[in-house]
N, C-alpha and C positions, 0 to 999 in steps of 0.2 A: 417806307412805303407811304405813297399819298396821291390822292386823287388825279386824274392827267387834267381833270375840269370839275369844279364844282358850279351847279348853276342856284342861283337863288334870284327870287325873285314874286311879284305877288301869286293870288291865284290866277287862271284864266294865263296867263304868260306862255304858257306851253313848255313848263320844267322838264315834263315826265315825259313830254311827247318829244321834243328837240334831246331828251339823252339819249333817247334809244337811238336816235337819226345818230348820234355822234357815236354813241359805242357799237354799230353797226361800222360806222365808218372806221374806225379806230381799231375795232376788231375786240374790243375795251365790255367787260362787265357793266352794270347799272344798275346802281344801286340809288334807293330814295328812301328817306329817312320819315315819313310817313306811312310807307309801307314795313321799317324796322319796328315803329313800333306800336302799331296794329298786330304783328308776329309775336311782340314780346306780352303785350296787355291781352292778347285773344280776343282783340275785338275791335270794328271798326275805330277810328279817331271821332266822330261824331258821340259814338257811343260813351267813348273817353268820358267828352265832356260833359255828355250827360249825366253818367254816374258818378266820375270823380273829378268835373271842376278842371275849367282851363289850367289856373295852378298846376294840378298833377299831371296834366297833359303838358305841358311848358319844363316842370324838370324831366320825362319821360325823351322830351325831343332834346333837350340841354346833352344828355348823357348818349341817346342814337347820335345825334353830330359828329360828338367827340370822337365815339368808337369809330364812327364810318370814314370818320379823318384819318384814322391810326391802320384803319383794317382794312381800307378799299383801295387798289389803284386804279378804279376804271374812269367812269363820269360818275359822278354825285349829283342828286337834286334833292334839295332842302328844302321842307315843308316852309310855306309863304312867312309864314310868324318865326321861324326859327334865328332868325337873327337879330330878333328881339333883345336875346338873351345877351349880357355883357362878354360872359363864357365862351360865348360861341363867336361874338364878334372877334375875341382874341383869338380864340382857335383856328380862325381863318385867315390871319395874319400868315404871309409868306404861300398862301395856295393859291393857282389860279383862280380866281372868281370871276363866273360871268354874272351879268345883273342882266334879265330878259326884262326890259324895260316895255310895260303893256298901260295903252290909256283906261280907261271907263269905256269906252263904248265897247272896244274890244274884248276886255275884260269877262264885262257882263253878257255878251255875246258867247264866249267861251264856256263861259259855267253857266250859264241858264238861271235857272228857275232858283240855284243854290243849294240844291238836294244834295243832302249829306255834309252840306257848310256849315258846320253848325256858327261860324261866324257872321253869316250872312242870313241872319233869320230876320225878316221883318223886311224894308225896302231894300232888296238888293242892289239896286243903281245910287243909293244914296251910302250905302253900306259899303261899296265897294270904293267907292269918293275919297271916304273917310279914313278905310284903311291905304289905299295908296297913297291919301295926304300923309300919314303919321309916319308910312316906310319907306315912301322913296328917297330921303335923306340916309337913312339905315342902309338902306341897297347899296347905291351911290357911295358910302363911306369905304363899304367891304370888300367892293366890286376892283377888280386890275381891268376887265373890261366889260363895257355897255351895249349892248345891242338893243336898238328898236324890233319889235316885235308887230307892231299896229299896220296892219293891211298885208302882212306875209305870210310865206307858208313856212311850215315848221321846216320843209329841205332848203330854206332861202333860208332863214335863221342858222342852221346849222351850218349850213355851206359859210357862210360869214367867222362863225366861231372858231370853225376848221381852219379858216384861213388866217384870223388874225392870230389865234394859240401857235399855230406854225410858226408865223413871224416872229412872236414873242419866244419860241423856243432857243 
């Protein structure tokens, strides 16, 4: 068993919104490993870090990855920082990956003000800079394919990944 698509990509990309478009199409579960483990900790990801520290939040998303590699065949979407991890970069060796490739301006557009990022506390358009300079080489590494996301809609995204996953089928 393994995912028919896993998407990763930053925040603001439209992970969460473009899987539902796809496991609607597909007919496919959707699962998101930010929301596993929020389930698992009882309590938002923000909270995570507040109480116990990116660290604990970083092996909590290492091991949700894994399982959702082993446990899900639908669409998968991977919290922004998730492939961070070396773990997980291997883990995803051999899966399709999409990379939702999103600029800054859309970015920040998408998540707003950054309520509930606990990443994006303090200037969120310089914040958001920062981390797509550090992960778009990470993305780009993991990814089998890349979609632009900047100026579409999440059924224009999706409708692309439908198409090209088929071709590569």
């Amino acid at each position: 068993m393994a995912p028919r698509v896993v998407l990763v990509g930053p925040m603001g990309a439209g992970k969460s919104t473009v899987a539902r478009r796809l496991g609607e199409h597909w007919g496919l579960g959707v699962r998101d490993t930010d929301q596993d483990i929020e389930r698992l900790a009882g309590k938002p990801v923000s909270e995570i870090f507040v109480d116990d520290g990116e660290e604990h939040f970083r092996a909590l998303e290492v091991a949700a990855v894994a399982a959702a590699l082993v446990e899900h065949d639908g669409v998968l979407a991977l919290g922004g920082g998730a492939v961070l991890a070396p773990a997980t970069q291997e883990a995803l060796r051999g899966h399709a990956v999409v990379y939702l490739e999103v600029g800054v301006a859309d970015a920040v557009k998408r998540v707003g003000l950054g309520h509930g990022r606990p990443l994006l506390l303090g200037n969120v358009r310089a914040r958001v800079m920062k981390l797509l300079e550090e992960r778009a080489p990470i993305y780009t590494a993991v990814a089998t394919i890349t979609v632009d996301t900047n100026g579409r809609t999440p059924d224009d995204v999706a409708a692309e990944i439908i198409r090209r996953v088929e071709e590569n089928a």
